[in-house]
C-alpha positions in Angstrom: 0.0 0.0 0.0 2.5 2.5 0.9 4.6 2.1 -2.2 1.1 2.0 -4.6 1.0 5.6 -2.5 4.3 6.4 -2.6 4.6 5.4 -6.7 1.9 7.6 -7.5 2.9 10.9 -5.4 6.1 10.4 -8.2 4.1 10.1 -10.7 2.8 13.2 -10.1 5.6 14.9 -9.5 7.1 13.9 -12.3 4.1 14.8 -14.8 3.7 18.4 -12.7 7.4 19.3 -13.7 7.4 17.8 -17.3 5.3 20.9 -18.4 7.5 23.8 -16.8 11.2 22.3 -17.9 9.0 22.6 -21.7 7.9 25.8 -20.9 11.6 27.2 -19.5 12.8 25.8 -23.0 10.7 27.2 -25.1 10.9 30.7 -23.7 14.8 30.5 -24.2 13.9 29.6 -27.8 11.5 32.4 -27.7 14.3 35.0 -26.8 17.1 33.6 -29.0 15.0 34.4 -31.9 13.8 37.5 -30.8 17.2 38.6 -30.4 18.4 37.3 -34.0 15.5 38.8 -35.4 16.0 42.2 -34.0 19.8 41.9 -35.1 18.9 41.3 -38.9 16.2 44.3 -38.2 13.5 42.1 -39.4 10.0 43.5 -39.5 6.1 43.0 -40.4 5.6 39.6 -42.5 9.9 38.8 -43.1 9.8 38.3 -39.0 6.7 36.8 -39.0 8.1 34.3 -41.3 11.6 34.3 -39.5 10.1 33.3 -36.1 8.6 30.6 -37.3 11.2 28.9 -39.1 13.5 30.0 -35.9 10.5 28.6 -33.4 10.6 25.6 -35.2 13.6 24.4 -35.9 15.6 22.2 -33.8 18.6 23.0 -31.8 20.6 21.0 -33.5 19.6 22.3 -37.0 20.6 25.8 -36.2 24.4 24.4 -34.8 24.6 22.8 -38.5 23.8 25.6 -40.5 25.9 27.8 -38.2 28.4 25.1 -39.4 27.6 25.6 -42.3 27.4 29.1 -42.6 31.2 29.3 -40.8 32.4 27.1 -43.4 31.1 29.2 -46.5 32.6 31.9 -45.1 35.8 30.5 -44.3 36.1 29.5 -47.9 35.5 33.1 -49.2 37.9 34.6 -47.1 40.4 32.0 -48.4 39.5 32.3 -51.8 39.8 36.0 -51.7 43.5 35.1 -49.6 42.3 37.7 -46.7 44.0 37.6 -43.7 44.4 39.7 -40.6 42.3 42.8 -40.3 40.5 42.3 -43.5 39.5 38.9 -42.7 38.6 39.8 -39.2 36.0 42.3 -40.8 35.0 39.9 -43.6 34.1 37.3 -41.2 32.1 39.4 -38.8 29.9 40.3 -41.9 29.4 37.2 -43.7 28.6 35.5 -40.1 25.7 38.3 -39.2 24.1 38.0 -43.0 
């Protein structure tokens, strides 16, 4: 009896806190694409569009197209043979388009 009581209070527990760690994740998501929306100064129906594709996506899409996007740019500033300064600046740019 005490562990059919005991089983269920974790149960419970366990289902209670299920929906806040969801809800703490999803407002991070929430901010991380507010923020890269107001950095590429996206308004009306282009952020409409871009929060959705951001609020979507999965974590591990957006570290592979970060990827991605590193390695594009890494092979312009090579093919253009930039280097300190110039590349330094390059970079920064591609990265934040």
């Amino acid at each position: 009896m005490k562990s059919t009581i005991l089983t269920a209070l974790l149960v419970l527990a366990a289902t209670a806190l299920a929906p806040a760690a969801w809800a703490g994740s999803q407002q991070e998501k929430m901010k991380t694409c507010n923020a890269e929306a107001k950095e590429k100064a996206l308004s009306s129906d282009d952020r409409k569009a871009f929060m959705k594709e951001c609020l979507s996506s999965k974590p591990a899409d957006k570290k592979t197209s970060q990827q991605e996007k590193m390695k594009t740019c890494n092979a312009e500033a090579k093919a253009k043979a930039l280097a300190g300064d110039d590349r330094s600046k390059f970079m920064k740019q591609c990265l934040s388009a």
